[in-house]
N, C-alpha and C positions, 0 to 999 in steps of 0.2 A: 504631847498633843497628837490626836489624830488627822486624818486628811481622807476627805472624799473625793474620786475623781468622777464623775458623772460621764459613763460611756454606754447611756441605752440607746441612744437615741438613732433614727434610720438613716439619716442622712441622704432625703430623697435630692438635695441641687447636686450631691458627690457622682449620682448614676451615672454612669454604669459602674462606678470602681466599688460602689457602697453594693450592689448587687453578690457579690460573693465575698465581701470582707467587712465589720464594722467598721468605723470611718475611721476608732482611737486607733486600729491598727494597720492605718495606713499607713504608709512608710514617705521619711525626709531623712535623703542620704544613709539608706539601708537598717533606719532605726524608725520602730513604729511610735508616733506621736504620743502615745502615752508612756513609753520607757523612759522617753524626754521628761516625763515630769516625776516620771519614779526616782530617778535619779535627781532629780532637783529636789524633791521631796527628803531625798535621804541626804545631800548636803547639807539639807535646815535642819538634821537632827528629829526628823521624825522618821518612824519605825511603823507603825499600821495605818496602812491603808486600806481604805473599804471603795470598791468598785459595785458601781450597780449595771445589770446589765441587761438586754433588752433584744434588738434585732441582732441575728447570729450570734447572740451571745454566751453561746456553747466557745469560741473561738480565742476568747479573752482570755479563761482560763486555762487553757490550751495553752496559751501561747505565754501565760505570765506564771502560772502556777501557784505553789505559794509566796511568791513573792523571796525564797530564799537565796536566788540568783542575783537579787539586787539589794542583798542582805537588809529587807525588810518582811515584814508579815503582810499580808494581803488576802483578807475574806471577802466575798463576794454576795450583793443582795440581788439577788434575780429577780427581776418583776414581770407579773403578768404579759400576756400578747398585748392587751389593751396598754400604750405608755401612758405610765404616770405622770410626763412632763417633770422639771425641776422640782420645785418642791415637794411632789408628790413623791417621788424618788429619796426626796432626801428624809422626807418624815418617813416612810418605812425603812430608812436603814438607822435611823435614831437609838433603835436599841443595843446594834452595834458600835454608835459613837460614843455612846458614853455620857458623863456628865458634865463634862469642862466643853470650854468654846473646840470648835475643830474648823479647818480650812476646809473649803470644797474649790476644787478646778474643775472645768470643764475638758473634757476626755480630748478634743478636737482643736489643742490651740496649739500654739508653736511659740515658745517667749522664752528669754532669759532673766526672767522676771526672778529676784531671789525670795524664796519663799519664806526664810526666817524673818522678814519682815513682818509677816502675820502671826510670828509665833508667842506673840504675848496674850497674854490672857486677858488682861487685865481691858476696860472700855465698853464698847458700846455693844449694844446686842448685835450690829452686823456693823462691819469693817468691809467697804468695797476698794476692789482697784478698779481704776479710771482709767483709760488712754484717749490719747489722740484721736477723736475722729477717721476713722477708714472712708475710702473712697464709697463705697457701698453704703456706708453710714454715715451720713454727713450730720444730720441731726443732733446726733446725740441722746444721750438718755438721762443724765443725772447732773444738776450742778454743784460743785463743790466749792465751799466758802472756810477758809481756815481750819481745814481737816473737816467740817460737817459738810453732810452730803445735804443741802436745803433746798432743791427742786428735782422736778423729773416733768419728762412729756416730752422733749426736744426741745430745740431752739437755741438763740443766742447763746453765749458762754457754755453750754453744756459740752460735756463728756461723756465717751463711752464707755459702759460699764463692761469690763474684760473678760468674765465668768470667772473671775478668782477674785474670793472673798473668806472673811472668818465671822462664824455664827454660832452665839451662844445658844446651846439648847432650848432657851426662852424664849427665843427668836419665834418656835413652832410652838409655843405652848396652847392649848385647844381647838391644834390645826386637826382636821381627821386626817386618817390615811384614804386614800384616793385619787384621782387624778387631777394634781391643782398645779398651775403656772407659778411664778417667783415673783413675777412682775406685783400681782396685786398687793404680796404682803411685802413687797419692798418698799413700796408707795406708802403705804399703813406706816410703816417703821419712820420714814422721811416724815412725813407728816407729826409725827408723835417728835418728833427732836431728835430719834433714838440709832437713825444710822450714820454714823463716820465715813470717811475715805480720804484716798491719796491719789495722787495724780502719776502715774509711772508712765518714765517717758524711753524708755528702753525697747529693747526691739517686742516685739507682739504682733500675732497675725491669728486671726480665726479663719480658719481652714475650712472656708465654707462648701467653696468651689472647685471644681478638678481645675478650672483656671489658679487660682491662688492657689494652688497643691503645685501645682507648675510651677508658677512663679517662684516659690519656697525652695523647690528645688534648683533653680539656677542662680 
């Protein structure tokens, strides 16, 4: 199985730290937040990761290379100045994933979340994780009912959706390439019967703010 990290994005709440650095390679305790998941990556037994990449994102590959210092492989999809947002991101590097389901994380989060939990193939066109409500996101986004993901919008009983999930190639089938959000077709998916989830209750934080970058570090 492969694994996407999604690291184009600008990171304008991170300013000024995002100003000369993308945000995956910020650093928590002298390791940059995407090493964090290379290495979690390669405990679940997966081997290629594809990175896409976007603001300064000459720097990623600088800094990660091919990926043979964390004895895995690591190709890179560079997208336009204009960001593709998620999905758009993910449907251009599609020809690099492949044809079986693959995990994508989000380049910006900090968790001990184990990823060989997504590593089965077998289920629903998209597998999300869920956490706990953040102070910043009280709402929530998704609710889950005995492994099915059967609402979204916010509200009571809901859950935040973590940026780590697994997606069958089907998942995008007569999506175009361009610039398209995740949200819509996640909604699409819920709707139709067709997305899963779990509830992980383990540590997580989205790294949104140079406050919570703080925080993280003490």
């Amino acid at each position: 199985m492969k694994a996407m990290i999604l690291a184009a994005g600008r990171g304008e709440r991170m300013r000024p730290l995002t100003d000369h650095t993308p945000k995956p390679l910020l650093e928590v305790n002298g390791k940059a937040l995407i090493e964090y998941h290379l290495e979690g990556l390669k405990r679940a037994g997966i081997n290629q990761v594809v990175i896409n990449t976007g603001w300064l994102g000459e720097q990623i590959p600088q800094r990660l290379g091919d990926g043979g210092r964390y004895d895995l492989e690591i190709r890179y999809s560079a997208e336009p100045q204009q960001p593709l947002e998620t999905a758009g991101g993910i449907v251009q590097a599609l020809p690099l994933l492949g044809d079986h389901p693959f995990l994508v994380v989000n380049g910006d989060l900090y968790t001990d979340y184990p990823f060989e939990q997504l590593t089965d193939e077998r289920g629903s066109l998209v597998h999300l994780v869920l956490v706990e409500n953040p102070l910043h996101h009280p709402v929530g986004d998704f609710t889950l009912q005995q492994g099915k993901v059967t609402g979204y919008g916010g509200g009571e009983g809901q859950l935040t959706y973590s940026g780590m999930a697994r997606f069958d190639p089907r998942f995008f089938e007569g999506v175009e390439e361009g610039r398209l959000p995740l949200a819509p077709l996640l909604y699409h998916a819920v709707n139709r019967g067709e997305a899963s989830g779990e509830y992980y209750r383990g540590i997580w934080s989205d790294v949104g703010t140079a406050e919570r970058l703080a925080q993280l570090q003490q």
